[in-house]
C-alpha positions in Angstrom: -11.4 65.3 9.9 -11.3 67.5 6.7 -9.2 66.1 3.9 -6.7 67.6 1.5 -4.8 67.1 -1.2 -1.5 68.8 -1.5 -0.3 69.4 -5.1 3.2 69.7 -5.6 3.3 68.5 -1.6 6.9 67.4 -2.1 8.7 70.6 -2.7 9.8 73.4 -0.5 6.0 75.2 0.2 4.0 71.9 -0.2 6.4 70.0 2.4 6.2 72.7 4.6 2.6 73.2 4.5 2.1 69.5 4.5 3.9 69.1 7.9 2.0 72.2 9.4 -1.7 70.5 7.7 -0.8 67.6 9.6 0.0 69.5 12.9 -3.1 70.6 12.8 -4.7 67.4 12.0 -5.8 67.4 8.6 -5.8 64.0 6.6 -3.3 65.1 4.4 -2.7 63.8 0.7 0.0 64.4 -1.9 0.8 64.1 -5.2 4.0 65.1 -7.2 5.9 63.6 -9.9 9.4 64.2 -8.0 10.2 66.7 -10.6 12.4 68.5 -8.4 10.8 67.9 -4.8 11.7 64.7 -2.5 9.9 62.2 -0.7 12.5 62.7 2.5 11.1 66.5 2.3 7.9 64.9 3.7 10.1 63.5 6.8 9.7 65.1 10.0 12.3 65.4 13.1 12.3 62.1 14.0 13.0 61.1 10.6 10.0 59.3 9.1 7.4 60.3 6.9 4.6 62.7 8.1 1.7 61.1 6.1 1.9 57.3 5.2 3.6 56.8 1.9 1.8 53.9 1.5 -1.9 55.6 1.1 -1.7 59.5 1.0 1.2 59.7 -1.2 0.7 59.7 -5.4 3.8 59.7 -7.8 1.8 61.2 -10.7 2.4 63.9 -13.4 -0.6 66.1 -13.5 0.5 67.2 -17.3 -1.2 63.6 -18.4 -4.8 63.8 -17.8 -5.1 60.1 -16.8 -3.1 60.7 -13.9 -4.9 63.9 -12.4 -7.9 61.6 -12.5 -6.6 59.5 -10.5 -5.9 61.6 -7.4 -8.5 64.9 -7.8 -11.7 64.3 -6.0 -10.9 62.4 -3.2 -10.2 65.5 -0.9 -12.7 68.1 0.4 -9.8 71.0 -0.3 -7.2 71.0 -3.0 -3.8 73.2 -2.5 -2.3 73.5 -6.0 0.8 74.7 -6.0 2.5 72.1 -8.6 4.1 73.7 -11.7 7.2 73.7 -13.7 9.4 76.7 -12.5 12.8 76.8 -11.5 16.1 79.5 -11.6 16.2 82.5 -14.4 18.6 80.6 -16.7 16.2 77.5 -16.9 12.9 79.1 -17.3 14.1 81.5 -20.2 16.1 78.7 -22.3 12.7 76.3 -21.8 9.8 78.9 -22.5 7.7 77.3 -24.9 7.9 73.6 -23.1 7.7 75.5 -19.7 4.3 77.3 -21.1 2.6 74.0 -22.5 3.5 71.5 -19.4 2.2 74.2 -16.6 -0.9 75.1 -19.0 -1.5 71.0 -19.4 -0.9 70.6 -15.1 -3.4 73.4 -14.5 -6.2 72.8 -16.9 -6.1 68.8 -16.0 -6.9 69.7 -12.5 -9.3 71.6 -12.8 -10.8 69.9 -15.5 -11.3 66.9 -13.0 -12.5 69.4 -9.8 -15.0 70.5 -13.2 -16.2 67.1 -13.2 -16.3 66.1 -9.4 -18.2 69.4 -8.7 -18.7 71.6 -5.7 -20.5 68.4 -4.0 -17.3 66.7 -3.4 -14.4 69.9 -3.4 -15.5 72.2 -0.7 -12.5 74.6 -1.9 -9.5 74.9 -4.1 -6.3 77.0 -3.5 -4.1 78.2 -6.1 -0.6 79.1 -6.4 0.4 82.3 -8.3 2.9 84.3 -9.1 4.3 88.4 -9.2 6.1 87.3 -12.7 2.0 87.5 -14.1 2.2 91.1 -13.4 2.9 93.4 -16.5 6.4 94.2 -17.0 5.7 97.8 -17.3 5.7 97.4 -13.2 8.6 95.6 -12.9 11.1 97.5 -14.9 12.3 100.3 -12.5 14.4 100.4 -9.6 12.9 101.1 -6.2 9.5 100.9 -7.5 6.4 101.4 -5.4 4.5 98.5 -4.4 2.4 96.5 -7.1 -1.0 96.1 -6.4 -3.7 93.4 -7.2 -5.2 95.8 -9.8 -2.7 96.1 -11.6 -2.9 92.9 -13.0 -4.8 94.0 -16.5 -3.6 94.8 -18.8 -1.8 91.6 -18.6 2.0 91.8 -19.9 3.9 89.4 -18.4 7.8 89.4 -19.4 8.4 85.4 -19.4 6.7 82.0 -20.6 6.2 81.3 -16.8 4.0 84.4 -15.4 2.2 84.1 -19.0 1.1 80.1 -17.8 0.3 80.9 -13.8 -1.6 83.9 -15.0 -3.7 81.5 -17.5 -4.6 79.3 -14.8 -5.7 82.3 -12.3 -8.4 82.9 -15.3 -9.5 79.5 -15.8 -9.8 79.2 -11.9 -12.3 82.0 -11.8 -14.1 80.7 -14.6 -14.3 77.2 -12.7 -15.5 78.7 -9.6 -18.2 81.0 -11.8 -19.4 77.8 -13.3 -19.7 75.2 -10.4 -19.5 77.5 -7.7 -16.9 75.8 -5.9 -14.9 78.2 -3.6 -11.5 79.7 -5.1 -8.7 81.9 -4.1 -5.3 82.4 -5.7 -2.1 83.7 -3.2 -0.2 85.4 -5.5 3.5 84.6 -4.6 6.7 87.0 -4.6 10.1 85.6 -4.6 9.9 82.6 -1.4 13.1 81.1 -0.2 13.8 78.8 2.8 14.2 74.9 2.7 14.5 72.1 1.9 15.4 73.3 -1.4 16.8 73.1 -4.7 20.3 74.5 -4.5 21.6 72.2 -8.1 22.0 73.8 -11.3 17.9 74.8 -11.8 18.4 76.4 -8.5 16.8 79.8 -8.0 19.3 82.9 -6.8 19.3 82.6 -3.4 19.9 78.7 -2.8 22.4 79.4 -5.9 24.0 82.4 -4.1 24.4 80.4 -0.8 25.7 76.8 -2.8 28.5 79.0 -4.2 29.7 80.7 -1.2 29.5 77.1 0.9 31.9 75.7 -2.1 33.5 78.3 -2.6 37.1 78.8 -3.7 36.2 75.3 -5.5 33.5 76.8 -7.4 33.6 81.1 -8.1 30.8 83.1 -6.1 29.7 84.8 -9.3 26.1 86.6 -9.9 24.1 86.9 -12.5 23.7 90.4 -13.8 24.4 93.6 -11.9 23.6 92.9 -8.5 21.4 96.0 -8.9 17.9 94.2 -10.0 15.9 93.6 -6.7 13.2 91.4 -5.3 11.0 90.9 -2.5 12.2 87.5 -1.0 9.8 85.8 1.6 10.6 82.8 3.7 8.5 79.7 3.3 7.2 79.9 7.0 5.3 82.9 6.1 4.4 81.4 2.5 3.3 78.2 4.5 1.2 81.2 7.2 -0.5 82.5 4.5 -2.1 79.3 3.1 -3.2 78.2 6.3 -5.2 81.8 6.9 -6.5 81.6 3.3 -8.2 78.3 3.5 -10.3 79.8 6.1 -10.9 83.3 5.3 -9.4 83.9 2.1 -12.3 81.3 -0.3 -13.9 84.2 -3.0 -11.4 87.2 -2.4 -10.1 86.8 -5.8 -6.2 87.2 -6.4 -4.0 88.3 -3.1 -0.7 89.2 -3.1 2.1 87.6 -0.6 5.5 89.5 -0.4 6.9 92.3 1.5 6.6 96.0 0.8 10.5 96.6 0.1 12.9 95.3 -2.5 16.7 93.7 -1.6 18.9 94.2 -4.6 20.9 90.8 -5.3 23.9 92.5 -4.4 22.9 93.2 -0.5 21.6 89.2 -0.8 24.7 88.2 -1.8 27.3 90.4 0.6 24.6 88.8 3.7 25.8 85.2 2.5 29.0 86.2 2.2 29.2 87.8 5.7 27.2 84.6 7.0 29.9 82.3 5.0 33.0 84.1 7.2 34.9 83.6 3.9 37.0 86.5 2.2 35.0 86.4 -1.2 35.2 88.6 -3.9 31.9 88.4 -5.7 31.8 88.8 -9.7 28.9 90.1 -11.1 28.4 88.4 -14.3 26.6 91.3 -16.7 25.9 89.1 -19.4 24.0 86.9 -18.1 20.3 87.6 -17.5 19.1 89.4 -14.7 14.9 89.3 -15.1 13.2 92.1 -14.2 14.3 94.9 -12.3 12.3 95.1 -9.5 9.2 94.6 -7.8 7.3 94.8 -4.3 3.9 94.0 -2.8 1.3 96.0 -1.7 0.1 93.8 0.9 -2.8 95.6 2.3 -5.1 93.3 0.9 -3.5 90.3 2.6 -3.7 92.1 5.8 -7.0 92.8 5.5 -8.6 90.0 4.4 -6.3 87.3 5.6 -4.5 89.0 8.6 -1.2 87.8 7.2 1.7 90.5 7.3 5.6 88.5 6.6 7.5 87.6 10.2 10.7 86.2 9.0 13.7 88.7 8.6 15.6 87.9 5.6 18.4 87.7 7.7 17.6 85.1 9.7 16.4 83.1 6.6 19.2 83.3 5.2 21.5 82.2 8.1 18.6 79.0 8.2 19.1 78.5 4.7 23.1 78.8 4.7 22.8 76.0 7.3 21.0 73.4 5.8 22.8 73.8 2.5 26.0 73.5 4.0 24.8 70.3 6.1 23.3 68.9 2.9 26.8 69.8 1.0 28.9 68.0 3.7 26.4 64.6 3.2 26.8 64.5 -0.3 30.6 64.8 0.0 30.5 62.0 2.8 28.0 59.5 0.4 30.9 60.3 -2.3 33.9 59.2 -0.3 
C-alpha cells in the first residue's frame, strides 16, 4: 500500500482529498496545526474519523523546524498544501507575518524531504496559487486566460502570491538537486466545504454566512461587485490532485481554474436567489476588492493531466449554502 502524508489534511482540499486517498486505499497521514482546519473535517458519513487519530494524525506547526522533522519522511508521497491564507481583509492587514510563516512552512519541508532524499519520497505535490501571477495580468476586466508562461516576470500584487511563488522555486530547485519527483497545481479561487465561513472567511463562504443571517447581520460586499474570479469547487480541486500524482510528477507548474471569470456581483445575486430572502445587497467601495480579474488557460491541465472542472458553480453554491446554513443552526442550538 503506498503511503502519504497530507499537509494541511485538515482543511477544506486536504479533508477532501484525504477521504478520496483513503477511498482509494492509500495509508493516509496528516499533519496540521488546526490553524483554521478541524479534526471532525477528517469524519466521514458515519461520523468517525477516516484515518486513526491515534497513529496517522500529527498536530504540528511546520513553521518550527523541529516539528516538520518529526512527521516528513515517513511517507513515499507528500501533498503540501499547508499555508497561511485566508479572506482579502486578513491577508492584506497581515503581509509581512503572512510572508515569513508560509516562507518558514515551505522551506522546513522541504528542507527535511532535502535530507531524507529521493530514496525514501518517491514524489512531492505542491500547492500554488493564481495570486503568484504578475499583476499586470490580473488588472483588467474580462481578461483572456493566463497561462503558465506567464509567470516571469514575477509581480505578484500581495505578501501571499509573493510566498507560494517562492516555494514553487525552491521546489524546482529540490527536485534539480535530489531528483525527487515534483509538480506544483497552481490553484484559482476553490470554494466548497467544510469551510471557513468566520471572520477570516474568503468571499464566497462570507457571501453565503451573510445572506443565511441575514437581516441580523447586512449582506454587504466588498468593493464593486465588478472585480471577477474564477471559482472552482473542491471536488474538482480534490480530481486534479488525484490525476497529478500519477501523471502530472516533472510537468513543472499547471494551472487549475476555469476559462471564464464570475464577477462578485453575479456570486452574490446566485446566493441571494438560493437564500429565497428579499435582500438588498450593499456594495461596500471602500473596502478592498484585490485584483480585478483573472482566468485559466487550462490547456495544459487537459493535456497532461486530463483534468477539465465538472462542478457548475451553481450547484456548488447551492452545496455550499446548505452546509453553512446546517452549521449556522448547530451553533445556535450548542448556544441555547
Amino acid at each position: 500500500m503506498k503511503s502519504i502524508l497530507i499537509t494541511g489534511g485538515c482543511g477544506m482540499i486536504g479533508s477532501n482529498l484525504v477521504k478520496r486517498l483513503v477511498q482509494e486505499n492509500w495509508d493516509v497521514y496528516v499533519v496540521d496545526n488546526l490553524w483554521r482546519g478541524k479534526k471532525e473535517y477528517l469524519n466521514g458519513r458515519d461520523g468517525k474519523p477516516v484515518i486513526d487519530l491515534e497513529t496517522h494524525f500529527y498536530q504540528k506547526d511546520l513553521a518550527d523546524y523541529n516539528d516538520a522533522q518529526e512527521v516528513i519522511g515517513k511517507t513515499d508521497y507528500i501533498v503540501h498544501l499547508a499555508d497561511i491564507v485566508a479572506g482579502i481583509d486578513y491577508v492584506f492587514q497581515n503581509q509581512g507575518e503572512l510572508f515569513r510563516i508560509n516562507n518558514l512552512i515551505n522551506s522546513n519541508v522541504f528542507e527535511c524531504c532535502r535530507k531524507v532524499g529521493r530514496g525514501r519520497i518517491k514524489g512531492i505535490l505542491y500547492a500554488g496559487t493564481v495570486c503568484s501571477f504578475p499583476l499586470t495580468r490580473q488588472n483588467t476586466l474580462n481578461p483572456e486566460p493566463i497561462r503558465e508562461e506567464e509567470l516571469f516576470p514575477a509581480l505578484p500584487e500581495s505578501a501571499y502570491g509573493w510566498s507560494k511563488l517562492m516555494g514553487q522555486i525552491e521546489l524546482g530547485y529540490l527536485e534539480k538537486e535530489t531528483g525527487i519527483p515534483c509538480c506544483t497545481l497552481m490553484f484559482h479561487n476553490v470554494y466548497g466545504t467544510p469551510t471557513d465561513f468566520g471572520e477570516r472567511s474568503q468571499v464566497i463562504p462570507a457571501l453565503i454566512r451573510k445572506a443565511v443571517s441575514y437581516p441580523v447581520e447586512k449582506f454587504h460586499v466588498w468593493g464593486s461587485g465588478e472585480q471577477g474570479r474564477a471559482f472552482i469547487h473542491v471536488d474538482d480541486i480534490v480530481n486534479s490532485l488525484i490525476l497529478a500524482l500519477d501523471k502530472g510528477w516533472g510537468n513543472g507548474n499547471i494551472q487549475i481554474g476555469p476559462s471564464h471569470c464570475t464577477s462578485i456581483k453575479e456570486v452574490a445575486e446566485k446566493i441571494i436567489e438560493i437564500s429565497g430572502k428579499d435582500i438588498k445587497p450593499f456594495y461596500d467601495v471602500s473596502k478592498p476588492e484585490g485584483d480585478k480579474a483573472r482566468c485559466a488557460d487550462y490547456s495544459k491541465a487537459k493535456r497532461i493531466l486530463g483534468w477539465e472542472p465538472r462542478v457548475s458553480l451553481e450547484e456548488g453554491l447551492k452545496e455550499s449554502y446548505l452546509w453553512i446554513e446546517r452549521q449556522i443552526g448547530y451553533q445556535k442550538i450548542s448556544c441555547q
